[in-house]
C-alpha positions as CSV (number, residue, x, y, z in Angstrom):
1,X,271.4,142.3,123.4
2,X,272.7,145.8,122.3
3,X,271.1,148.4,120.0
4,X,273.6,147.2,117.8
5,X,272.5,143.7,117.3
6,X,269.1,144.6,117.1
7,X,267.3,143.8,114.2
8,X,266.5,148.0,113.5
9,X,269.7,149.5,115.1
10,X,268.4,152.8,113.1
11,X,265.4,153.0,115.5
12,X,267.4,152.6,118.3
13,X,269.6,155.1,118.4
14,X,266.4,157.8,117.1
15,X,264.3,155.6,119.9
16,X,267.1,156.5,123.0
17,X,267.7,160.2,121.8
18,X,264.4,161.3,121.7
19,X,263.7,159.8,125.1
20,X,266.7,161.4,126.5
21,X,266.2,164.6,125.5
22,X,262.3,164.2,126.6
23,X,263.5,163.2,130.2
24,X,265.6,165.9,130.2
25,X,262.6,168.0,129.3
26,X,260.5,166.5,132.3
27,X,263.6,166.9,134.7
28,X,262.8,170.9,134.4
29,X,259.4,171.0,134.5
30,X,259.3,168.5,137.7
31,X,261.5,170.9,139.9
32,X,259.7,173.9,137.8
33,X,262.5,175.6,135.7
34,X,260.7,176.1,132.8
35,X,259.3,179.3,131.8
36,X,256.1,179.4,130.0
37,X,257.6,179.3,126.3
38,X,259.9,176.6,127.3
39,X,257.1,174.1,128.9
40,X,254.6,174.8,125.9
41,X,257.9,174.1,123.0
42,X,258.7,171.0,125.3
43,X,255.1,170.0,124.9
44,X,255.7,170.3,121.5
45,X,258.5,168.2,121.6
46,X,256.3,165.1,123.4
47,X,253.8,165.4,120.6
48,X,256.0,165.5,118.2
49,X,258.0,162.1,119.6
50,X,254.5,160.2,120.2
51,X,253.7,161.3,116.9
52,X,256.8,159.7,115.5
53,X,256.2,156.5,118.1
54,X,252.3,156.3,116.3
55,X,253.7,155.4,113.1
56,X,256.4,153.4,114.4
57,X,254.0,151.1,115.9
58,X,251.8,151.3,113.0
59,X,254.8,149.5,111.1
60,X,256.3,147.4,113.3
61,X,253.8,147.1,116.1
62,X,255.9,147.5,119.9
63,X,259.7,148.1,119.2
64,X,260.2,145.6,121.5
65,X,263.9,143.9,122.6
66,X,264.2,142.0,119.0
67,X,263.5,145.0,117.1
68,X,266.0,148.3,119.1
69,X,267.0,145.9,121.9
70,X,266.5,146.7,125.8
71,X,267.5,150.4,126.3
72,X,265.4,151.6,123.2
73,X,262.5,149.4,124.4
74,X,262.8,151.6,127.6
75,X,263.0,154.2,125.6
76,X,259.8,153.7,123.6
77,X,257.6,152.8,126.6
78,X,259.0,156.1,127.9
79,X,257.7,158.0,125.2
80,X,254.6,156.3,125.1
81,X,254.2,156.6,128.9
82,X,254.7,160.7,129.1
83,X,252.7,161.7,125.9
84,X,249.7,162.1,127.6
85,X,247.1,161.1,124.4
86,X,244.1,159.1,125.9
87,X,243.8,157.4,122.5
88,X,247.4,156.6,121.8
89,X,248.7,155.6,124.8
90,X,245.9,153.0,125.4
91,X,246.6,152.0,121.5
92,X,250.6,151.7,122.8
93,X,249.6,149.3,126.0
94,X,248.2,146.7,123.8
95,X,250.6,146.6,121.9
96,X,253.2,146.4,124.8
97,X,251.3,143.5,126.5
98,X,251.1,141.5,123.6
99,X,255.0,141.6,123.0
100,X,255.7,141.5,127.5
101,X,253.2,138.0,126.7
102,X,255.8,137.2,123.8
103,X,259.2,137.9,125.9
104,X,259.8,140.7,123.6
105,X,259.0,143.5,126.6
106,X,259.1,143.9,130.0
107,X,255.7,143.1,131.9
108,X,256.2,145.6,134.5
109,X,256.6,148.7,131.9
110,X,253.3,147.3,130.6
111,X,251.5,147.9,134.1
112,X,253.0,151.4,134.2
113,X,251.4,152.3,130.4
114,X,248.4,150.8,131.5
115,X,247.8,152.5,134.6
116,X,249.3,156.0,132.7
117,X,246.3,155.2,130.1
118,X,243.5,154.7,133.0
119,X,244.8,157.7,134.9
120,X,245.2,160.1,131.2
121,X,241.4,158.8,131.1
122,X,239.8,159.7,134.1
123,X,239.6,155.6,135.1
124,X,241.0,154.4,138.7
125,X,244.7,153.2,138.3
126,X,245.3,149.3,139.0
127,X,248.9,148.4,140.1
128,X,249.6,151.8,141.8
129,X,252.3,152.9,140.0
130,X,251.3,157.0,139.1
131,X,251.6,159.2,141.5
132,X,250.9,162.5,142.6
133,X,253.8,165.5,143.8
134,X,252.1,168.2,145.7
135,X,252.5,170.1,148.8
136,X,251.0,167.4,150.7
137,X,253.6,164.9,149.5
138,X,253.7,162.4,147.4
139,X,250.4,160.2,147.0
140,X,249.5,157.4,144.7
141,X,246.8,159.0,142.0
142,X,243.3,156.9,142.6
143,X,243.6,153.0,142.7
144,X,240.8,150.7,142.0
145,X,240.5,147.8,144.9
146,X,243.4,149.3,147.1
147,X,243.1,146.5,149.0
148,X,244.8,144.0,146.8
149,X,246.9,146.1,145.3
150,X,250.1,144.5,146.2
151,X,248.5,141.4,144.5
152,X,248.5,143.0,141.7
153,X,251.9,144.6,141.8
154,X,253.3,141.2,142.9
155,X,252.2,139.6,139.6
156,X,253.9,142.6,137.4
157,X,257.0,142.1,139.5
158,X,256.7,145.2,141.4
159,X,257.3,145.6,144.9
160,X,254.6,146.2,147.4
161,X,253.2,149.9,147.0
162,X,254.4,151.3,150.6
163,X,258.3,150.3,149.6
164,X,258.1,151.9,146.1
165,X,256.3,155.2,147.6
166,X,259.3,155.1,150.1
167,X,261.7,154.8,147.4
168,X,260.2,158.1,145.5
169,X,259.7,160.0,148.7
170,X,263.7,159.7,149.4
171,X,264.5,160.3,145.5
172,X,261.9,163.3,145.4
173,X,262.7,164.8,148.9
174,X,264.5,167.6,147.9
175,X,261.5,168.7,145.7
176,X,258.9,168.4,148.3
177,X,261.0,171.2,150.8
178,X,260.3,173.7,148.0
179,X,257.3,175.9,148.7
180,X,256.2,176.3,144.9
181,X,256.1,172.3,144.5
182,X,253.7,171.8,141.4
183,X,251.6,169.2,141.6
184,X,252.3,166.6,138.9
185,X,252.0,163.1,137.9
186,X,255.1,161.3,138.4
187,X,255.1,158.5,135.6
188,X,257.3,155.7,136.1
189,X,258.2,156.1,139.2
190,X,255.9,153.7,141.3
């Protein structure tokens, strides 16, 4: 399905551009290009999409693959993901598991919103999928029962936890050789 035979093609496109240009916006901040007034109007810019996501999903409840189709999907659980609001983004994971139980979403962007929405909340993260960058490398934020976490991750159809922090070491390696490495959450990459 394309944006175009989605049922709000509209929504979409608005859905994908906003989420482009927000990744765009993350993409500086995560190798730490951004001066000061630049991170605080890209902050801006995050409110201002989940703000526009919050009354989307008071409408139409998840823009899920019926609605904008795949990519804007995506591109809504991206949004939803990065905005950083306790209160919304746990709102935004109900939603999204209710339409991943329907078909309508992908089940393994739900575990990454809901372990976003424990981590934003101070709570233990369960399927391992935020992470921390920092001078010591890169390390998954705290996990409830680490034990069984590939369980977990096995029934979201993730892979096991040490092959997806392998993949974001090798994507992120360049980062980690810089000496003023930030440390920051690195959503959607687990």
């Amino acid at each position: 399905m394309t944006a175009a035979e989605a049922l709000r093609p509209d929504l979409a496109r608005e859905l994908v551009d906003r989420a482009t240009k927000a990744a765009t916006r993350r993409a500086g901040r995560v190798r730490n290009h951004l001066d000061g007034v630049r991170l605080g109007q890209g902050r801006h810019s995050d409110h201002a999409d989940a703000n526009w996501l919050r009354r989307i999903l008071a409408e139409y409840g998840w823009p899920g693959h019926r609605l904008v189709g795949p990519d804007a999907a995506r591109a809504a659980w991206s949004i939803a993901l990065h905005s950083d609001q306790p209160d919304f983004q746990r709102a935004a994971a109900i939603l999204l598991e209710r339409a991943a139980k329907a078909g309508d979403a992908r089940i393994d962007h739900w575990a990454h919103l809901h372990d976003r929405a424990l981590v934003t909340n101070g709570r233990l993260q369960e399927y391992g999928t935020q992470l921390l960058l920092n001078h010591d490398g890169i390390t998954p934020c705290q996990l409830r029962a680490p034990e069984s976490v590939d369980e977990r991750r096995a029934t979201v159809g993730l892979p096991p936890i040490t092959v997806a922090l392998e993949a974001v070491r090798r994507r992120y390696a360049p980062d980690l050789l810089a000496d003023d490495v930030p440390t920051v959450v690195l959503a959607k990459a687990a």
